[in-house]
C-alpha positions as CSV (number, residue, x, y, z in Angstrom):
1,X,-68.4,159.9,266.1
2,X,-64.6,159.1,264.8
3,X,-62.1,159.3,267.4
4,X,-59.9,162.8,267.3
5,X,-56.2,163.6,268.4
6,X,-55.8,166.8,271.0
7,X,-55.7,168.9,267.9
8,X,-58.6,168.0,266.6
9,X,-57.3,165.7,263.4
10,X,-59.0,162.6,262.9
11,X,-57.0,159.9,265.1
12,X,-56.3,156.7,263.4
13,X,-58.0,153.6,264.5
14,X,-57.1,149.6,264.9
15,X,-59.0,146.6,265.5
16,X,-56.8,144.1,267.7
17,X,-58.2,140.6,267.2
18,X,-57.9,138.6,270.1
19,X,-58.6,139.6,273.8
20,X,-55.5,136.9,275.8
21,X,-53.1,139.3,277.3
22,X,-51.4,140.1,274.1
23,X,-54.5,141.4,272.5
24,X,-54.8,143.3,275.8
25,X,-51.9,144.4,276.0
26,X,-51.6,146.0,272.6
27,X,-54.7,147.7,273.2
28,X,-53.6,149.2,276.3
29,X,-50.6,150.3,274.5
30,X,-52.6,152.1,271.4
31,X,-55.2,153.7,273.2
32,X,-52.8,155.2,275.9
33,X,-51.1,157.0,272.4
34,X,-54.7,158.2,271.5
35,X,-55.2,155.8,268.6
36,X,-59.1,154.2,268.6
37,X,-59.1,150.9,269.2
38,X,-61.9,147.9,268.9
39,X,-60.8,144.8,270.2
40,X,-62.8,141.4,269.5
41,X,-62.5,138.0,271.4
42,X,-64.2,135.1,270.9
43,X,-65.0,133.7,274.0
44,X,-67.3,135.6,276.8
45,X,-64.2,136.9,278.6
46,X,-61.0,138.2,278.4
47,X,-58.2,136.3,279.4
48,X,-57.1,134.4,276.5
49,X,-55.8,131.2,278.2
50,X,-55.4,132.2,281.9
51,X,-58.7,132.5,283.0
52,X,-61.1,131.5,285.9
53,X,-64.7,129.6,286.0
54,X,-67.0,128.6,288.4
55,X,-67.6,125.3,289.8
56,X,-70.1,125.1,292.6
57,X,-68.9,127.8,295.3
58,X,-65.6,127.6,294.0
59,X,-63.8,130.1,291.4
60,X,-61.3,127.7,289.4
61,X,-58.7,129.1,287.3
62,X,-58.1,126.7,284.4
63,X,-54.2,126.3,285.5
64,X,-51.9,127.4,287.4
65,X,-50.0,130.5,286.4
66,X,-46.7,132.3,287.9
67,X,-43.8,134.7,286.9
68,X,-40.9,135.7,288.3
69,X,-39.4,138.6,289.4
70,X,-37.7,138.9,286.3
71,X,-41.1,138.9,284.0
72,X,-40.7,143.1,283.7
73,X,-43.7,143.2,281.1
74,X,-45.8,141.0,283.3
75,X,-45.7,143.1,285.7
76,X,-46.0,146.2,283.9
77,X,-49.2,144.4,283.2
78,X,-50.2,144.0,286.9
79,X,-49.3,147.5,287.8
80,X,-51.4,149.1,284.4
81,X,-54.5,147.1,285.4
82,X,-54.1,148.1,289.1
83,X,-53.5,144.1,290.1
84,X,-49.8,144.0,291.5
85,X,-51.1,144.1,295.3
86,X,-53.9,140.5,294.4
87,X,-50.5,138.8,292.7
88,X,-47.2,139.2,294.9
89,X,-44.1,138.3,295.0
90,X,-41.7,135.9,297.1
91,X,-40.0,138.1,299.3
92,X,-36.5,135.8,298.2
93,X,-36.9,132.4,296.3
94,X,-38.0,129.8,298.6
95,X,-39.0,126.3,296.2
96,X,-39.6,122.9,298.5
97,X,-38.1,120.5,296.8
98,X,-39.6,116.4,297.9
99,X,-38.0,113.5,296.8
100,X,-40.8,110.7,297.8
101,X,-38.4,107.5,296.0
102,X,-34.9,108.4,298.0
103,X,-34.0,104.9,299.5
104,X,-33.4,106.0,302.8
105,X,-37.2,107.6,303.0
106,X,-39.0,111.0,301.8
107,X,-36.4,113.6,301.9
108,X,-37.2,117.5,301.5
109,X,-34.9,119.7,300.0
110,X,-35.0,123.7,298.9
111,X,-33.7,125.7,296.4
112,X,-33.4,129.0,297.6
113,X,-31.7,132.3,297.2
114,X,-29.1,134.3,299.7
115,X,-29.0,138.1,299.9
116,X,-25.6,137.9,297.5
117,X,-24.1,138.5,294.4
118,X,-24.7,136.2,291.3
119,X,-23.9,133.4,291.6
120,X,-23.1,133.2,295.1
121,X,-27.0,134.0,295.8
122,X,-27.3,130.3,294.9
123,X,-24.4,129.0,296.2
124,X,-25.0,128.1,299.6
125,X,-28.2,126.3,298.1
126,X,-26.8,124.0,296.0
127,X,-23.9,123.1,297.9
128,X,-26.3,121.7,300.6
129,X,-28.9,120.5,297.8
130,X,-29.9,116.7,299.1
131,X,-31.2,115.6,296.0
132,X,-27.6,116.1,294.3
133,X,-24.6,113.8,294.9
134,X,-21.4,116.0,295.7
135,X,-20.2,115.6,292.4
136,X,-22.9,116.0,290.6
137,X,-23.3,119.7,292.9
138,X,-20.2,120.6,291.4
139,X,-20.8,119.7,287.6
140,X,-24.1,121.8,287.8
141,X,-21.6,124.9,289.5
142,X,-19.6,124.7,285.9
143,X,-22.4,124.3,283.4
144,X,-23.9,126.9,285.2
145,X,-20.8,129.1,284.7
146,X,-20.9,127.9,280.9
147,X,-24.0,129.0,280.2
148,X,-24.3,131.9,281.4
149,X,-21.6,133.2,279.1
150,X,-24.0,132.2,276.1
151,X,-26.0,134.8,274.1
152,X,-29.8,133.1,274.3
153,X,-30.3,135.0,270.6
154,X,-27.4,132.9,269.0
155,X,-29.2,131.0,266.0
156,X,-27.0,128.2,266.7
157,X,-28.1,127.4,270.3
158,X,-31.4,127.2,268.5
159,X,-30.6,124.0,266.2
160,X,-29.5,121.8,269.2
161,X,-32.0,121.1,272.3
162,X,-30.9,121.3,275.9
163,X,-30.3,117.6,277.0
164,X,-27.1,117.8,274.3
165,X,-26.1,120.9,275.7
166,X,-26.4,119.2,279.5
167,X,-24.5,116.1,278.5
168,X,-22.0,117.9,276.7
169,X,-21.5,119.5,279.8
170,X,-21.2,116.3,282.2
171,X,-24.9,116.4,283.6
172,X,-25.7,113.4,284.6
173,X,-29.3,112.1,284.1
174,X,-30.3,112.8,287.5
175,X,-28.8,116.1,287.4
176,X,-31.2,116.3,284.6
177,X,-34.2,115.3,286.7
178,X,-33.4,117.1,290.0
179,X,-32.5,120.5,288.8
180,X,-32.4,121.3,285.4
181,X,-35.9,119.6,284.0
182,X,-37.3,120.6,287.4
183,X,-37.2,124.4,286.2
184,X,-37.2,124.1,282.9
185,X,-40.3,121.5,282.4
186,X,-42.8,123.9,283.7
187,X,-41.1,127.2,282.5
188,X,-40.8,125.8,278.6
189,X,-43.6,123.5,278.3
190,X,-41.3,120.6,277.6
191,X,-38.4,118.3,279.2
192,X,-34.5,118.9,278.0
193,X,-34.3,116.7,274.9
194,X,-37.6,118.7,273.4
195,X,-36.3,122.4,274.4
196,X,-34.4,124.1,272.0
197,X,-30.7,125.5,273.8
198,X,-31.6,128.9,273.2
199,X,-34.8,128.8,274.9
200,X,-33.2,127.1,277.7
201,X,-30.6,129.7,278.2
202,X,-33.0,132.4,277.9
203,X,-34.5,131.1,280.8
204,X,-32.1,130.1,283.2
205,X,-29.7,132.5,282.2
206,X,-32.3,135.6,282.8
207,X,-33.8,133.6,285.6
208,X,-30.8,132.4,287.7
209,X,-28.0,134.6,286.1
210,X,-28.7,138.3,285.8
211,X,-29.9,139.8,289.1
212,X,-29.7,137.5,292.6
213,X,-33.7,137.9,293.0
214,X,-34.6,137.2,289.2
215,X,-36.5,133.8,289.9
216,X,-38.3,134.7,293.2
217,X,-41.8,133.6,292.3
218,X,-45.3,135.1,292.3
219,X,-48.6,134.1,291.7
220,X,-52.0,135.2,291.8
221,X,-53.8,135.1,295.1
222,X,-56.8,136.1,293.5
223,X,-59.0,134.2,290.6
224,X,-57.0,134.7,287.4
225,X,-60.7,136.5,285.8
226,X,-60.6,139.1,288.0
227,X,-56.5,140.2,286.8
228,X,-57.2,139.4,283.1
229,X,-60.8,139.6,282.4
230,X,-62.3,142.0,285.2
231,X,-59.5,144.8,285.9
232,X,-58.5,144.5,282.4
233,X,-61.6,145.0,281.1
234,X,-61.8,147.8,283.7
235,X,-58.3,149.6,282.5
236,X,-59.8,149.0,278.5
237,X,-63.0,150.8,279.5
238,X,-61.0,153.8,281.2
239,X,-59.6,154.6,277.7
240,X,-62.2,153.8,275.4
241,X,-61.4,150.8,274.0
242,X,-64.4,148.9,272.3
243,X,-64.5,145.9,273.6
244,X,-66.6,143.3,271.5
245,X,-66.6,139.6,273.1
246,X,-68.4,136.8,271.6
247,X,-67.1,138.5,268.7
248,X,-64.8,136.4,266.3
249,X,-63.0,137.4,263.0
250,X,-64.2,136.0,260.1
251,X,-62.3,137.5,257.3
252,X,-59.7,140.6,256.7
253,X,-58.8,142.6,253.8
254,X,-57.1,145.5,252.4
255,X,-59.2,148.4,251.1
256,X,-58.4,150.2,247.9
257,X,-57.6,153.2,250.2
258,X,-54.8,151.1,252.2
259,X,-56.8,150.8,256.0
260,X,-58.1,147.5,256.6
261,X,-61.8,145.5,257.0
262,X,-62.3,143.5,259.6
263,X,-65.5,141.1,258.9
264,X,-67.4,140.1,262.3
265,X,-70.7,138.7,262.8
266,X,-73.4,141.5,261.5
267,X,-70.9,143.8,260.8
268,X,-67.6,145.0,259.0
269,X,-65.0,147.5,260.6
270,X,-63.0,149.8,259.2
271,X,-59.3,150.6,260.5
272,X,-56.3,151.7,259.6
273,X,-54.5,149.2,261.3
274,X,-55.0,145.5,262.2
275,X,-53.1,143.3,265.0
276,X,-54.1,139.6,264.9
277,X,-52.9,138.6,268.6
278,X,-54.6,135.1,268.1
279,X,-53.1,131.4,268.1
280,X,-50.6,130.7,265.1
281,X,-53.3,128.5,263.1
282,X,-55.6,131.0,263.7
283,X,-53.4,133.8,262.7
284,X,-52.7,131.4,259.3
285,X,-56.4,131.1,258.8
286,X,-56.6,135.3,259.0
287,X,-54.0,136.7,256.9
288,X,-53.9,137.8,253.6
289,X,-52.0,136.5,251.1
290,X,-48.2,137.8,250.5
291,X,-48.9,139.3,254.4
292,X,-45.7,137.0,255.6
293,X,-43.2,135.3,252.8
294,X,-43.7,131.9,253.9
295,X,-46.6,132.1,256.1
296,X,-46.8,127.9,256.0
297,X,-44.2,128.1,258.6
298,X,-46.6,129.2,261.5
299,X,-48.1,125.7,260.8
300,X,-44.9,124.3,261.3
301,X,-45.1,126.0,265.1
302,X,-46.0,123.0,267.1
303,X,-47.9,123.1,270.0
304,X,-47.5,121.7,274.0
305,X,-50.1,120.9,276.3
306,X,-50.5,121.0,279.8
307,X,-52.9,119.2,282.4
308,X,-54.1,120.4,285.5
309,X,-56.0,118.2,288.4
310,X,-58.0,119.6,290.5
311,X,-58.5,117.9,294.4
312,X,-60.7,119.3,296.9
313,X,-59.8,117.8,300.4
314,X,-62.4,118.1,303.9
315,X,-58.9,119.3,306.1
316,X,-55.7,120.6,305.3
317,X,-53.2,118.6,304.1
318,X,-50.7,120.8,302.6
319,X,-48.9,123.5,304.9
320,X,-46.9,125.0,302.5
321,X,-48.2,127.7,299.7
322,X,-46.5,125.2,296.8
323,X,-43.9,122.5,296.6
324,X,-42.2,120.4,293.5
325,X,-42.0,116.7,293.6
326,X,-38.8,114.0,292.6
327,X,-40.1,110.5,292.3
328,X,-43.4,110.7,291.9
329,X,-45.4,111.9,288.4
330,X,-46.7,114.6,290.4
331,X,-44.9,118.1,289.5
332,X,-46.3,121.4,291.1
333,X,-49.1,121.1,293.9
334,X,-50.5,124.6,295.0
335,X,-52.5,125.3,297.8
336,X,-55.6,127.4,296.0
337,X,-58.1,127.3,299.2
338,X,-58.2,131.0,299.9
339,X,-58.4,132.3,296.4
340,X,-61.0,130.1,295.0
341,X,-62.8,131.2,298.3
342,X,-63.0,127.8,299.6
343,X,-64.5,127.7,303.7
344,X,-65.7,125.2,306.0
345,X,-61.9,124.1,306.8
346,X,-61.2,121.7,303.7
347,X,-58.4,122.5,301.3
348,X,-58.2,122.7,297.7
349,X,-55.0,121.9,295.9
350,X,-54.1,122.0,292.2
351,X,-51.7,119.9,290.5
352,X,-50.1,121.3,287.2
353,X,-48.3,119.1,285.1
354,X,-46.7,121.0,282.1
355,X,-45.4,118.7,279.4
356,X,-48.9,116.0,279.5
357,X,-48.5,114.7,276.2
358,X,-49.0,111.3,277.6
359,X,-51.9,112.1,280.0
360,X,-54.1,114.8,278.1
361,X,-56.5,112.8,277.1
362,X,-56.7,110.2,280.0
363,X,-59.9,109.9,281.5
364,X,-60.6,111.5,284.7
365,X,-61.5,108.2,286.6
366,X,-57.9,106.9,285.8
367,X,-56.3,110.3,286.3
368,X,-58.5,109.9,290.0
369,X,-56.7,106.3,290.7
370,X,-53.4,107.1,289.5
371,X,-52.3,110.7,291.0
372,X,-54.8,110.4,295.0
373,X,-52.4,107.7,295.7
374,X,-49.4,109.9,295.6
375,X,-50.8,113.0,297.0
376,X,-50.8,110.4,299.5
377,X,-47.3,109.2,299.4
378,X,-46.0,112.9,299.2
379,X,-48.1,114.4,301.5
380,X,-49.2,111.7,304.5
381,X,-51.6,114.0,306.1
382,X,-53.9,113.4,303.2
383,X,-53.8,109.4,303.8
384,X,-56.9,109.7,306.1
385,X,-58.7,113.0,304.8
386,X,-62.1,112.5,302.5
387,X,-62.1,114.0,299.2
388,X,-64.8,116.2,298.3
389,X,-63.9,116.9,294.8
390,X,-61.8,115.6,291.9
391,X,-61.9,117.2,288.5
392,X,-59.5,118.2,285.6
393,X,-58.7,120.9,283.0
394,X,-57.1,120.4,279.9
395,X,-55.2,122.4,277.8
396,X,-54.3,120.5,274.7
397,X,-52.4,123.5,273.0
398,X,-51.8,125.3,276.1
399,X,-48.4,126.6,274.6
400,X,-46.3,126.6,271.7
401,X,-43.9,123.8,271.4
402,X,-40.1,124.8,272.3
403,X,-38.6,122.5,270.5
404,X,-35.5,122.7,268.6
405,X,-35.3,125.3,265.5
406,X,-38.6,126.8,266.3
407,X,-36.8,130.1,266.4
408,X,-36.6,130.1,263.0
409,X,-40.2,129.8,262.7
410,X,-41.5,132.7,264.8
411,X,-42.7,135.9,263.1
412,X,-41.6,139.1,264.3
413,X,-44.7,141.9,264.7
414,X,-44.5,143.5,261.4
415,X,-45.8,142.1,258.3
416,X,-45.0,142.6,254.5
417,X,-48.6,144.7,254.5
418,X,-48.6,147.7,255.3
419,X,-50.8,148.2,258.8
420,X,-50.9,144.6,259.6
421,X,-49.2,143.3,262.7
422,X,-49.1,140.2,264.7
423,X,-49.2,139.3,268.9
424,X,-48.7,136.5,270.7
425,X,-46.4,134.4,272.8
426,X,-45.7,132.2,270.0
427,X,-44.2,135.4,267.9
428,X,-40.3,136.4,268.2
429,X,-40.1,137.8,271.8
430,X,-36.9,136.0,272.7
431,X,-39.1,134.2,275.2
432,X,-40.7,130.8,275.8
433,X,-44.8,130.7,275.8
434,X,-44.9,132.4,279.1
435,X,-47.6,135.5,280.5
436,X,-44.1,137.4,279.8
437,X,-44.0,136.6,276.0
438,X,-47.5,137.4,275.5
439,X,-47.1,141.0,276.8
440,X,-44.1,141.8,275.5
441,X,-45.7,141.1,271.9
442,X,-48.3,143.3,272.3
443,X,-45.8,146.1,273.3
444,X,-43.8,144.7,269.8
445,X,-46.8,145.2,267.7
446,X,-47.9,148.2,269.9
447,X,-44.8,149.9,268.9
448,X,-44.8,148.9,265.4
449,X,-48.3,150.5,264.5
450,X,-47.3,153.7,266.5
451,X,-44.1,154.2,264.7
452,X,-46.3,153.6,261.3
453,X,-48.5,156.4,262.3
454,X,-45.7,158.7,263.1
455,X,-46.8,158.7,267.0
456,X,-43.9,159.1,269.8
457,X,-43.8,156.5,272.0
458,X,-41.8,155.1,275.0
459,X,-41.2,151.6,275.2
460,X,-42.4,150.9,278.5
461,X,-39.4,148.8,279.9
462,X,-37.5,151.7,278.9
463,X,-35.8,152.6,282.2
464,X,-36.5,148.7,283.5
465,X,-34.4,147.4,280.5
């Protein structure tokens, strides 16, 4: 039977293609505003690219994933699927800090947060930062005061990439390492000479320049599948979405009557509205022709990847939740014991290295020789503990690429066809490839189809924003 609005007039219907937290998103949004909604994915879960899997007893999410305080949508996201409580927040930015190659021996330092004002939250941290010379303290102060009087949307800022922007601003290449690449590596997917300036500022400007608790950090302490594949399929199911996985696009077009076709496997849909929240080559492989006026350029949209190891130790060797390393190729280690539901008194830690361009495609056994050793040198209580486990994940186009001009490049949610709409980080959210962008592009496209079908609807960062 075709869906019907509260007075009884046929509702309209969309098919969302892709089922990452875009795709999700969007269909949260247009079946909250009683439009019918079928949404296909591909794979045999939901998640898009932050997702879980078994290996042995262990659940194993592919990579590590956090936001911040800051990521509003995100955590719109949370709350709507009923998962804020299984992914909290820092109580105030705490981030260990290691520096395994200072001559004098291992040194730990912390950037943390105070219960002040911007900037002075940060001030009493990086005055006392050990990683930092005196100097080079007070040069990161005034670039810090420079940039945050940029506007992140200024096309300019776009053309040049952040290591220009640092130097122009007397960062110094270990300023570089210690501070600003520490944050942004992991946050855009690439170091400062591949990260387009306006990227950059987005991030640390709305990260360490708006509101004092901004960057406090959160993570899920829970198996990514059950936030983005189980309650999300839970919170699609509560409002009738049709959820088709293992279900792929294979072809849409435009019917003489204006709605849309969707070709699957066995069977075409009909809809009056489409939203392809799928990967940028994907996307180019789907639309129709005339859909975008230069829809080459999504091919132009490079992409990033990002390597995660995986080590599974017989005791604990890692009292912290997390910590970031200097000197050492390692970048992020988390402790993932609990939530991959790890007993019997070993630990399991995972190592995310954003940025692997050099290492995707290393084999494991020279991945095993290369990083054990310096979980060893960072972390000495592992130098006698057995490992029980070494494995890897590889994304090899985990992200879009931030580099320079890409701005340029990104597609907004609307299309030149009527009823046709696009999701997905790598879209024009303002943000880098972040759980963030991905939600607030479904909200984009969300909102564009409703306002095409003449339905009221409230933006839902409305009173956040």
């Amino acid at each position: 039977m075709a869906p019907v609005d509260q007075a009884g007039n046929p509702a309209p219907t969309a098919v969302v293609v892709g089922g990452g937290l875009a795709g999700v998103t969007t269909a949260l949004q247009l079946a909250e505003a009683g439009v019918g909604v079928t949404l296909l994915e591909g794979r045999p879960r939901l998640g898009g690219l932050a997702f879980s899997f078994r290996r042995g007893d262990l659940t194993v999410d592919n990579g590590q994933h956090v936001y911040l305080r800051c990521c509003t949508a995100y955590r719109w996201f949370l709350d709507r699927i009923d998962g804020t409580r299984l992914a909290p927040l820092q109580d105030r930015l705490d981030v260990p800090v290691l520096d395994v190659a200072h001559p004098r021996g291992p040194r730990l330092g912390r950037i943390r947060r105070d219960p002040l004002p911007v900037p002075f939250h940060l001030a009493r941290s990086l005055a006392t930062y050990p990683h930092l010379s005196l100097a080079e303290r007070a040069s990161v102060g005034r670039a810090a005061l420079a940039l945050k009087k940029l506007d992140p949307a200024d096309p300019a800022l776009d053309g040049i990439d952040f290591a220009t922007w640092l130097g122009r601003h007397g960062q110094s290449p270990r300023a570089i390492e210690a501070l600003w690449d520490l944050v942004g590596i992991p946050t855009l997917n690439a170091p400062a000479p591949d990260a387009s300036m306006g990227l950059a500022a987005m991030v640390f400007k709305t990260g360490l320049l708006t509101d004092p608790g901004a960057a406090d950090i959160g993570w899920a302490h829970v198996p990514l599948g059950r936030l983005h594949d189980t309650l999300a399929a839970k919170a699609l199911d509560g409002l009738g979405v049709r959820t088709l996985l293992r279900t792929k696009a294979e072809r849409i077009s435009r019917t003489g009557d204006g709605r849309w076709t969707v070709e699957v496997p066995g069977e075409t849909l009909t809809a009056d509205a489409v939203v392809l929240a799928v990967p940028q080559t994907e996307t180019h492989a789907l639309l129709p022709e005339g859909a975008l006026d230069d829809a080459d350029r999504l091919l132009d949209i490079g992409t990033a990847p990002i390597l995660d190891l995986h080590v599974v130790y017989d005791r604990k060797v890692l009292k912290r939740p997390f910590f970031t390393a200097l000197g050492s190729p390692v970048q992020w280690v988390f402790d993932r014991t609990e939530s991959a539901g790890l007993t019997g008194g070993g630990q399991y830690l995972a190592i995310s290295q954003s940025a692997a361009q050099d290492e995707i495609d290393v084999p494991v056994a020279e991945l095993r020789a290369r990083y054990l050793p310096e979980l060893e040198r960072l972390l000495p209580a592992a130098r006698g503990a057995d490992v029980r486990d070494f494995f890897v994940t590889r994304e090899r186009t985990a992200t879009f690429a931030p580099t320079p001009g890409v701005g340029r490049l990104r597609p907004g949610a609307r299309t030149r066809a009527p009823g046709l709409y696009l999701a997905g980080a790598w879209t024009a959210t303002g943000w880098p490839a972040t759980m963030e962008g991905a939600v607030r592009s479904g909200f984009s496209a969300a909102g564009a189809a409703l306002s095409a079908f003449g339905r009221r609807h409230d933006h839902p960062l409305q009173e956040a924003a």
